[in-house]
Each structure stands twice: as C-alpha cells, then as structure tokens.
MARKE-702117 format. One record per atom (N, C-alpha, C): atom name; x, y, z negated. Coordinates in steps of 0.1 Angstrom, whole numbers. Last residue first. Layout:
N
  atom      X      Y      Z
    CA      X      Y      Z
...
//
This chain:
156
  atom      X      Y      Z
     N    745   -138   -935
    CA    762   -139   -924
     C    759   -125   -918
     N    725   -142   -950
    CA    740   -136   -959
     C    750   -134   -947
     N    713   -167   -938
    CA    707   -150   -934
     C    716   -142   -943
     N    723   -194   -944
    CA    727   -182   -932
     C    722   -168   -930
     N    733   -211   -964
    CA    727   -195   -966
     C    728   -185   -951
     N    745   -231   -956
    CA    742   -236   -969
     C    728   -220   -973
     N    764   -226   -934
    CA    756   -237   -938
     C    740   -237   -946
     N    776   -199   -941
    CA    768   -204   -929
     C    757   -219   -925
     N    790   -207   -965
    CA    777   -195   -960
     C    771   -197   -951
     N    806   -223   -959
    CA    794   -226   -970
     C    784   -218   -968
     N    821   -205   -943
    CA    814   -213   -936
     C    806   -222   -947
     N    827   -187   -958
    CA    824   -184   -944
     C    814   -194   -939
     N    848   -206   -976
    CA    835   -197   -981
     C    823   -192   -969
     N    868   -214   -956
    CA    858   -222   -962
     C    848   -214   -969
     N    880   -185   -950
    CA    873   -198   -938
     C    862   -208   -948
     N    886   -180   -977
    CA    878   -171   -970
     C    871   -180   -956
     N    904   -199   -979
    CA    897   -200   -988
     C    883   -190   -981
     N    926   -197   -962
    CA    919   -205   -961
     C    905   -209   -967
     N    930   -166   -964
    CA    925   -168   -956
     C    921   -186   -952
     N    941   -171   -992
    CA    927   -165   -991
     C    922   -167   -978
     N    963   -189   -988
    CA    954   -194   -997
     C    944   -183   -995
     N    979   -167   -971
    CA    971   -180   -967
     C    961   -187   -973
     N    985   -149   -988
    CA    978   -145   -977
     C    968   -159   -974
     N   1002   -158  -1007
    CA    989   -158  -1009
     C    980   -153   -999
     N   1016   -192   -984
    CA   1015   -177   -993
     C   1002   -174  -1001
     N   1023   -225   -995
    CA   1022   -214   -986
     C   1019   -200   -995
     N   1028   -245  -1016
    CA   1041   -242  -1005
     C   1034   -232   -993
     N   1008   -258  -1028
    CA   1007   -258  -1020
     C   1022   -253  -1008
     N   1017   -239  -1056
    CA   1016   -255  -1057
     C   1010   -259  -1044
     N   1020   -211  -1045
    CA   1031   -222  -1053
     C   1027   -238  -1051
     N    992   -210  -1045
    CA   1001   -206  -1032
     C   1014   -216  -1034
     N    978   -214  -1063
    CA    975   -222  -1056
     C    985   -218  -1046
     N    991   -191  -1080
    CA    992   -206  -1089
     C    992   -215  -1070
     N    982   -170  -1067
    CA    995   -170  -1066
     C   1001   -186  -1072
     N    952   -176  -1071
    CA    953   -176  -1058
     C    977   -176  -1056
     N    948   -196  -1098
    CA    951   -182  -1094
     C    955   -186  -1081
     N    924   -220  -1108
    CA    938   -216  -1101
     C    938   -204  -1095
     N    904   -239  -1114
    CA    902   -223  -1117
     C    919   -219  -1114
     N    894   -262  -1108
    CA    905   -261  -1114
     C    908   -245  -1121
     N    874   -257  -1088
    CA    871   -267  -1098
     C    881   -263  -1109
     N    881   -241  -1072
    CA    872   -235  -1079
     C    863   -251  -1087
     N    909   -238  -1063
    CA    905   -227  -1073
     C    890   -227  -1078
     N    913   -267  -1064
    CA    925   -258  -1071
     C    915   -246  -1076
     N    897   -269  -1041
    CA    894   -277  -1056
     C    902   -271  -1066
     N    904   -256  -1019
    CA    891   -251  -1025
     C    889   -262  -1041
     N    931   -264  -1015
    CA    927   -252  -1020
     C    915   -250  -1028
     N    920   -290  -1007
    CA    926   -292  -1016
     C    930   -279  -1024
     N    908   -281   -986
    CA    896   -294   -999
     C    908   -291  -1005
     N    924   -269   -971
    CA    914   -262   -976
     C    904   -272   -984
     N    942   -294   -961
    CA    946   -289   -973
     C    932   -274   -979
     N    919   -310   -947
    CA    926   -317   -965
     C    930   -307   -969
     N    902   -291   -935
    CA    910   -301   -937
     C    913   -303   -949
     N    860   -297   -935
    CA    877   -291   -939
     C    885   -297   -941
     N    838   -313   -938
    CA    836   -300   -920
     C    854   -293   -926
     N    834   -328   -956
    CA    832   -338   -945
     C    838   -325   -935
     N    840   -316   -983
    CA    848   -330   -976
     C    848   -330   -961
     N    826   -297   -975
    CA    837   -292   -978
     C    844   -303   -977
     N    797   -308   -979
    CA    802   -303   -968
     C    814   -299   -967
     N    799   -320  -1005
    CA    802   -329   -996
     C    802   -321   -979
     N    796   -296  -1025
    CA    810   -302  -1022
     C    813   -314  -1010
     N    777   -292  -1014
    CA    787   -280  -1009
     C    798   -290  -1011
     N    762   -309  -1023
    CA    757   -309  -1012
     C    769   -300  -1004
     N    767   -307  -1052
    CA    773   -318  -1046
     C    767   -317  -1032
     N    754   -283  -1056
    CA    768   -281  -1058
     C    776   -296  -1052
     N    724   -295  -1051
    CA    732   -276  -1040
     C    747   -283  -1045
     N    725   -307  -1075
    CA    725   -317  -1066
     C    731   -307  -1054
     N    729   -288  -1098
    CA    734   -299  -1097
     C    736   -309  -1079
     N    713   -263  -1085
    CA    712   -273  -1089
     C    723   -283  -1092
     N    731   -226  -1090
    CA    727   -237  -1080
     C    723   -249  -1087
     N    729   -206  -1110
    CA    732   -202  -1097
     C    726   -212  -1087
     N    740   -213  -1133
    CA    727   -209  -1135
     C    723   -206  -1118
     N    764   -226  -1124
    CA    751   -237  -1129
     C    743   -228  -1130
     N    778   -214  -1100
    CA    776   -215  -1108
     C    760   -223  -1117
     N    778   -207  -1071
    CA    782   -223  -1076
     C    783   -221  -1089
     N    768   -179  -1073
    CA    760   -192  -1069
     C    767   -206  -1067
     N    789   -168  -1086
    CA    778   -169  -1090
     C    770   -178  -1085
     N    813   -178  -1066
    CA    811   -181  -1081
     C    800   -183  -1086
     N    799   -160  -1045
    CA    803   -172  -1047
     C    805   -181  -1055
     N    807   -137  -1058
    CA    796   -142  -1055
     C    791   -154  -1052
     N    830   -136  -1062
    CA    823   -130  -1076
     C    811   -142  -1071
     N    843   -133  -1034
    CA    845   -147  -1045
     C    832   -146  -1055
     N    835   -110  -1026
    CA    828   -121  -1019
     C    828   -133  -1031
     N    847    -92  -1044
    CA    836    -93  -1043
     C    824   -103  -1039
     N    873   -101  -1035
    CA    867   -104  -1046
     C    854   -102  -1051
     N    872    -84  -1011
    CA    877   -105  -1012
     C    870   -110  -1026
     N    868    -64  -1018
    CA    862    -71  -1009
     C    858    -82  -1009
     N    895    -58  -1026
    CA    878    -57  -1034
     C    868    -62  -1026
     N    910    -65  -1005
    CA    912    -72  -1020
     C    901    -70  -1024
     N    902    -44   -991
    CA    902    -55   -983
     C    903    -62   -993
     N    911    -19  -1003
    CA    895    -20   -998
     C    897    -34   -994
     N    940    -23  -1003
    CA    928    -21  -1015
     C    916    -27  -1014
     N    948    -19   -975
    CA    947    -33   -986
     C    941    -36   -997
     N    940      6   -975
    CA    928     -7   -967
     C    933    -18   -977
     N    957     18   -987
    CA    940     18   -994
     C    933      8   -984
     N    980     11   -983
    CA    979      9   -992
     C    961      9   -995
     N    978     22   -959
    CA    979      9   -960
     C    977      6   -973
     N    976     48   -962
    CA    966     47   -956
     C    966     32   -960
     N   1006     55   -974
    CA    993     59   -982
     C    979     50   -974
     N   1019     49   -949
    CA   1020     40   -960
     C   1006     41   -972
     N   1012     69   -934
    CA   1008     58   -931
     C   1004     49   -945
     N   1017     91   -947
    CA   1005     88   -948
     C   1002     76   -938
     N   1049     86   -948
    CA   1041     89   -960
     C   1021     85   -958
     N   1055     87   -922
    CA   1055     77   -926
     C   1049     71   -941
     N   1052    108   -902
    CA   1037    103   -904
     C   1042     89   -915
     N   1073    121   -898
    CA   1063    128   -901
     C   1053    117   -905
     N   1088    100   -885
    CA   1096    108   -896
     C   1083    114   -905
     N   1072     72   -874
    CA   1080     88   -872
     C   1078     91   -888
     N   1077     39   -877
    CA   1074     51   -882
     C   1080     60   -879
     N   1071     12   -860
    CA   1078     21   -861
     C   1072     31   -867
     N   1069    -24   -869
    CA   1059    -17   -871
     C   1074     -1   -870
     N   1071    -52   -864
    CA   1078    -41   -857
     C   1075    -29   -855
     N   1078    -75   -894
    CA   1071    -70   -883
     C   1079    -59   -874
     N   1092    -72   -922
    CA   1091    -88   -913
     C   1084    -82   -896
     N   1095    -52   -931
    CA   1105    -59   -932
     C   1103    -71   -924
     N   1065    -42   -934
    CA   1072    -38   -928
     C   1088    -43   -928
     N   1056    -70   -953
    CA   1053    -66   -935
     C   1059    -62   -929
     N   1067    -58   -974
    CA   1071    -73   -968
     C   1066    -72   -952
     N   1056    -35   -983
    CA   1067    -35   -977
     C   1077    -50   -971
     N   1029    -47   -981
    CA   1033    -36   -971
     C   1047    -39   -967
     N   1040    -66  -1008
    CA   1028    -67   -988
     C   1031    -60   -981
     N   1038    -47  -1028
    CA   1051    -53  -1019
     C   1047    -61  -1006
     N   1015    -30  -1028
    CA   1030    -23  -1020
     C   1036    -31  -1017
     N   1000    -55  -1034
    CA    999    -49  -1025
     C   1008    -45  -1019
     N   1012    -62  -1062
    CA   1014    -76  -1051
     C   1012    -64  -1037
     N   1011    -38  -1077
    CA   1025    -42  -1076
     C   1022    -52  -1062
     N    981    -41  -1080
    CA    989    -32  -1076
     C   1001    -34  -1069
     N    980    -68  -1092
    CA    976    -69  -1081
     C    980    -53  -1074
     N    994    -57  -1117
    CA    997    -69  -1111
     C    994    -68  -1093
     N    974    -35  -1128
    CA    990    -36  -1126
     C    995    -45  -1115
     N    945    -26  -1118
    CA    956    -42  -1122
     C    970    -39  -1117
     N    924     -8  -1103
    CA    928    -16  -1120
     C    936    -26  -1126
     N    926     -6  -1077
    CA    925    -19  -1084
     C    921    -21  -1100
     N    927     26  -1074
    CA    916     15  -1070
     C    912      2  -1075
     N    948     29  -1087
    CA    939     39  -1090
     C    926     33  -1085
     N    969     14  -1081
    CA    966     14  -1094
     C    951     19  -1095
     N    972     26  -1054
    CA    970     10  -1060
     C    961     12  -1070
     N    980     51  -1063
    CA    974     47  -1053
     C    965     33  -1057
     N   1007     42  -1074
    CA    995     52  -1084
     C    983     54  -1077
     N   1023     30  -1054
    CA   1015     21  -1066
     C   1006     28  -1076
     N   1027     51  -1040
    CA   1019     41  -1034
     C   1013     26  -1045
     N   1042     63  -1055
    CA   1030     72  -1052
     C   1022     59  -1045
     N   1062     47  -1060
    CA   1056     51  -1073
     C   1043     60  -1065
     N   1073     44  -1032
    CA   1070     30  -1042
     C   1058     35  -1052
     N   1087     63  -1015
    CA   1069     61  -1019
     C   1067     56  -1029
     N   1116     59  -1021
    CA   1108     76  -1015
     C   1091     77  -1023
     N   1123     37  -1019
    CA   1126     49  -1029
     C   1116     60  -1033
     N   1110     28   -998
    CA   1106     20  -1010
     C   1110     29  -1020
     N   1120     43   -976
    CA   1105     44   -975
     C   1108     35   -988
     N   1146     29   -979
    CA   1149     43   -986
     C   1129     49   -981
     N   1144      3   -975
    CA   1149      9   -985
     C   1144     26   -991
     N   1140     10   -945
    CA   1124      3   -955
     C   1134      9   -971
     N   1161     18   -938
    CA   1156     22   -937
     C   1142     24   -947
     N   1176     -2   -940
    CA   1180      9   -947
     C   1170     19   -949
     N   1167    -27   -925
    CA   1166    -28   -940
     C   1168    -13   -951
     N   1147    -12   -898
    CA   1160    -16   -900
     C   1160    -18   -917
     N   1122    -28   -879
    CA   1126    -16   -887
     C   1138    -21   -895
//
C-alpha cells in the first residue's frame, strides 16, 4: 500500500479509530499503541483496501486488536495471581522458575525475568532486549502456554 495513501486512511480515521480504542481499553496509551499497529502493518504488509470497505475494515482491526490485548491481559492477571505468594508455595514458584531455565531459551528466561521478577513494561522489555512489543508477548505468551501446560494442564 502506497505511503499516500496510508497517510490520508491516518487523516481520515486516526480519531474514530482511537475513540474506538479508547472505548474498550481504557488507556490512552495502549489506545494510541493499537492504531499505530494497524497503521504500522498496513505500511509494512500488502494488505489492499477498496475505497468502500476501508473505514470498516480499519474499525474492525481496531476491535480484534482490542479483544486480543484484553485477552493477553487477562491471561497475564492470571498468571500473576498464581505466581503470586497467596497463589503458589514457595517451593510451585521455584519449580516454575526451574522449568523456565531448563524447557526456554535464554532470551524468553530473560523476558520472563524482566517482567515478572523485575516488573518491566512489555514496551521497557522490548527496548532493553532490541525487539518489538509484538515479540516480547509472543515470547512471553509461549512461555506462559507452556507453564500451563506443565504445571496446570486441565486450564489448556
């Protein structure tokens, strides 16, 4: 898709696709990170829009990436809560942390300490790692996946 084009779909939508956002997230911030996802996609991908359908695409992308963030975060909450000390023993939390050594690479041991020893923002741990925030969830989402599967299999 050509730059002039995404330009003038960023004029056009930006403010309906962030009142969108807004209206599901509650977060200015993570609002703002969505649309610009989309519009980073469609800047990097080959994604073609007719003239007619390019409003309710955008509108439609905007609310999976919604639904897919609340999601993510819903999973994290949870996960939190049971690596949390009212959540798991002492000894559960070094049983997770030594499956996390022994079954992930270095850099998901080294995501998964960032955020949930260190308490690192998924945009902190993207920076200090040199990849995106796409990637810090989808490595973080493999490693949760699979604490699950371990540690809780009837949750899969």
């Amino acid at each position: 898709m050509k730059r002039e084009t995404i330009e003038r779909l960023f004029k056009q939508h930006y403010a309906k696709m962030q009142r969108v956002a807004r209206t599901l997230l509650y977060d200015e911030q993570d609002s703002e990170d969505v649309v610009s996802d989309i519009f980073e996609s469609l800047l990097n991908g080959q994604t073609v829009l007719l003239p007619d359908t390019e409003e309710r695409y955008l509108l439609t992308a905007v609310r999976n990436r919604c639904l897919k963030r609340l999601r993510h975060e819903a999973i994290k909450r949870d996960v939190e809560y049971e690596m949390s000390a009212e959540g798991l023993e002492d000894e559960r939390l070094t049983d997770i942390v030594e499956f996390v050594v022994s079954h992930m690479t270095a850099q998901e041991q080294r995501i998964f300490h960032l955020r949930f020893t260190d308490g690192y923002r998924y945009e902190e741990i993207a920076v200090a790692e040199g990849i995106s925030r796409v990637a810090v969830w989808k490595h973080l989402s493999h490693v949760i996946t699979e604490i699950k599967r371990q540690f809780n299999p009837r949750k899969l």
